[in-house]
N, C-alpha and C positions, 0 to 999 in steps of 0.2 A: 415696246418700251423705248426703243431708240427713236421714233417716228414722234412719240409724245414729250421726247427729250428735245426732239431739233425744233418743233413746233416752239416750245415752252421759252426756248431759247431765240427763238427768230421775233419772238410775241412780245419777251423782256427790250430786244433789241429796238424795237421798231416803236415801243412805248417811249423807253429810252430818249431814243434823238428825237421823234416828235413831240416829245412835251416841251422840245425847245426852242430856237427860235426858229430860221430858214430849214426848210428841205434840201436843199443843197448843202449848206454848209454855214459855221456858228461859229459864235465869235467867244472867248472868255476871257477874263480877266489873268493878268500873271499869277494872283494867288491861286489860281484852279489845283486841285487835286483831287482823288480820290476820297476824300471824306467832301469838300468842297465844289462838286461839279455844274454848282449853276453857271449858265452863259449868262451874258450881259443882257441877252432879251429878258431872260427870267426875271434880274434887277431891273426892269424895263428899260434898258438902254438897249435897242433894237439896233445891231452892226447895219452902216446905210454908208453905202458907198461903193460898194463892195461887187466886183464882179471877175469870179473867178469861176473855171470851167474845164473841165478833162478835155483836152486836144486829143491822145490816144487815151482811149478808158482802160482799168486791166482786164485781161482777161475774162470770161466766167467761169472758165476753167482753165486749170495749171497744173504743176507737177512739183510735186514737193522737191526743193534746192536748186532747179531747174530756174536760172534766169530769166525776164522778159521785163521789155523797157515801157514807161508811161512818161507822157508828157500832158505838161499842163500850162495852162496861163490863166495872168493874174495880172486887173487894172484896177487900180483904188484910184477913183475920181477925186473931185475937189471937194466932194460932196462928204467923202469920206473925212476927209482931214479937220473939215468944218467941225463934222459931230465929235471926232478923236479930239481937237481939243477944245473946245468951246461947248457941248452939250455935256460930257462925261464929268462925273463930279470931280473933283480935283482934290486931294490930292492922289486919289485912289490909281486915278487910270491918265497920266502927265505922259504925251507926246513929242511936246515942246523941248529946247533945250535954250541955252544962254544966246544960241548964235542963231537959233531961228524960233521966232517965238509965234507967227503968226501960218496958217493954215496955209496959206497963198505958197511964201519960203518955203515949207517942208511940202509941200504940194512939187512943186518945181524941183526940188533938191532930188526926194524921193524917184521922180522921172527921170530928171538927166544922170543922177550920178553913180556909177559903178565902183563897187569896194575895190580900195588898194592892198587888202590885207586879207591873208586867206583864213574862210570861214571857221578856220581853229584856232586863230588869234584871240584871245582876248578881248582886243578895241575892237573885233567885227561890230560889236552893239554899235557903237557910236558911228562907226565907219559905213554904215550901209543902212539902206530904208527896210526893206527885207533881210534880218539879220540872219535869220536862223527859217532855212527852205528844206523839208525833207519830206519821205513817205512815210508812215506808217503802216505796219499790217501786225492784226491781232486777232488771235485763233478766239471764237465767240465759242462761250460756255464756259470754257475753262476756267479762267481765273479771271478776265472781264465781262461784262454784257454788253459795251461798247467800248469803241478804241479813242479814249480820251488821249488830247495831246501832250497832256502830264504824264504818261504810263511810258516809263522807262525800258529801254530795248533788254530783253531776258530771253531763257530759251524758247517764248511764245511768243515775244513782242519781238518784232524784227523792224530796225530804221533804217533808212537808205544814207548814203550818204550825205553828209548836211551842203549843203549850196547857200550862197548869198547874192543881192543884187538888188538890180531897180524895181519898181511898183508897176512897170506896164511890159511885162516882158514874156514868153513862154520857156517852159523850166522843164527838166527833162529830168526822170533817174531812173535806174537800176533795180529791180527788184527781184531779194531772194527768199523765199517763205519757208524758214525751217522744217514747218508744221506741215500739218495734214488736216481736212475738215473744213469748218465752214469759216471765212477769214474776212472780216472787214479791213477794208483799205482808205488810209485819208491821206489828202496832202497838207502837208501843218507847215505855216508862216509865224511867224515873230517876229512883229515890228515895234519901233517905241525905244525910249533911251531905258528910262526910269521904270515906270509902271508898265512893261510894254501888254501888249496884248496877241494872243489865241490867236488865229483865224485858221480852221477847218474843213477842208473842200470835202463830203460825202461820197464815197463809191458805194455802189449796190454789192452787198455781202457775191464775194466769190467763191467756188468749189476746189480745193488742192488736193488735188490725188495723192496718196500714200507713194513715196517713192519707190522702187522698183530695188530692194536689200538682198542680195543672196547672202543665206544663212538666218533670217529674222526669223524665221516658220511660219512666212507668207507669202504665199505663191502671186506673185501679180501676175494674172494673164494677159496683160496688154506688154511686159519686158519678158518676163520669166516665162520659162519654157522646162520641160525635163531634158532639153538637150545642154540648156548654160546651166540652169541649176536644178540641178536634180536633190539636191540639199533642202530645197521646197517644195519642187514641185515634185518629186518622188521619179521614178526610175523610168524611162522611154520604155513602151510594149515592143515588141519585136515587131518589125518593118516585115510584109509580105515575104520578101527577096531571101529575110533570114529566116523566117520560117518557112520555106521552101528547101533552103538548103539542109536545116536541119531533120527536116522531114524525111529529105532524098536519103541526107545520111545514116539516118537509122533505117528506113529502109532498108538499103544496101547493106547495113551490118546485119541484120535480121533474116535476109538473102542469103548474106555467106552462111551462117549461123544453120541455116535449113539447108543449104546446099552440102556442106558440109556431113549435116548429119544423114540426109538419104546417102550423099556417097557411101559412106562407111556403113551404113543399114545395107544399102546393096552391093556390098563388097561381102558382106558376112550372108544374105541371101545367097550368092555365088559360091561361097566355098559351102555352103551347105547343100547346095544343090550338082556341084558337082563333084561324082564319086572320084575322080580319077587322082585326088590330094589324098586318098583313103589309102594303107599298105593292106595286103592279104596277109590274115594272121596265118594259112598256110606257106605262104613266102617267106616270111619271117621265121618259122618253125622249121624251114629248110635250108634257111643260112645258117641257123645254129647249128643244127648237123653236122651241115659239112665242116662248118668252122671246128666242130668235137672230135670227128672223122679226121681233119688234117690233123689237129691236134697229138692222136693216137698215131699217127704213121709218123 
């Protein structure tokens, strides 16, 4: 059953991202949501320009809460800017703003300019080309079949901390996975004033071991042992050394216990065997006597 679950679930996923545009990674418009999840290739505006790439990939396997770092970089050419604002229908998906209107400016701005205001400001939008830089990881099967970059951080959906900055730069974060199971990982960009836009870097689904809980009533044998929890893993057998001792020890009590008992067997063998604890009932019968005889005198 679980074999035709992860199947069912790897099958949806893989449908999923490739009915969409790149294998690597997909671009969508700001209104994306959950009921909403076409990319812009679907609307046949195919993201072009676009060249982004896992520096460190994550893991293929991890350990549930257990940190480890990914880094990525990300170049939007001129190529990109062209299509962002001159090919995209207007007013849906607008790049541009009053002080840069053409592809070339936000081309060059995007490049040289690094935000002055940290990415939990408010003006970051306007202040940076790269507004909004994070990870995502999200447990597959559960409550998604992939990890859209609309799906809000919950106790399955886990986001790295948000980053901002320029369009040709490698970007580095932090990642910690609540969960446990099979977990797709993206790096998600938001650029754009107005309409801005998606852009989604693909990881290949990762494995996250169950964390290592004494008391859950599950024993991991890679942390848990019956020596730190015996609360799972149930109680340590007795070590050679202590079954030797206790072995010796009843022994020896079972020793004295029998030693004991011949003693006193052949102590009562001895008085029975020797007459000389015996009095003579003529002996006896001639103490009286005399004792009756002084009596009389």
């Amino acid at each position: 059953m679980f074999i035709l679950f992860f199947i069912k679930s790897f099958f949806i996923t893989c449908l999923a991202w490739h009915n969409m545009d790149n294998s690597r990674f997909h671009c969508w418009p700001s209104n994306a949501s959950s009921i909403l999840t076409e990319t812009l290739a679907q609307y046949g505006h195919n993201c072009k320009g676009v060249n982004i790439n896992w520096i460190q990939s994550p893991p293929k396997q991890v350990t549930q809460d257990v940190p480890f770092n990914v880094s990525y970089s990300v170049d939007l050419s001129l190529e990109f800017f062209d299509w962002a604002i001159y090919q995209l229908p207007k007013p849906l998906y607008t790049l541009s703003n009053r002080t840069m209107n053409n592809s070339q400016a936000w081309y060059h701005w995007c490049k040289t300019h690094e935000p002055t205001v940290d990415p939990t400001d408010p003006r970051i939008e306007s202040d940076a080309c790269l507004w909004h830089i994070n990870i995502h990881a999200c447990a597959l099967g559960r409550t998604v079949t992939y990890c859209g970059p609309w799906i809000p951080p919950s106790g399955e959906i886990y986001h790295s901390l948000v980053l901002a900055g320029s369009s040709t730069r490698i970007y580095e974060s932090t990642v910690i996975i609540p969960v446990f199971g099979i977990v797709e990982i993206i790096a998600h960009f938001k650029i754009g004033i107005k309409d801005w836009i998606h852009i989604a870097l693909v990881s290949t689904n990762i494995q996250v071991s169950r964390k290592a809980i004494c008391g859950d009533e599950y024993c991991d044998l890679n942390y848990e042992n019956c020596s730190n929890c015996p609360i799972d893993c149930g109680k340590c057998p007795l070590k050679p050394i202590h079954i030797g001792l206790i072995t010796t020890g009843c022994g020896l009590l079972i020793s004295s216990f029998i030693g004991f008992f011949l003693y006193f067997k052949i102590q009562e063998q001895r008085l029975l065997w020797d007459p000389s604890w015996i009095i003579d009932i003529k002996e006896v019968q001639r103490k009286i006597l005399n004792r009756v005889v002084g009596t009389l005198d």
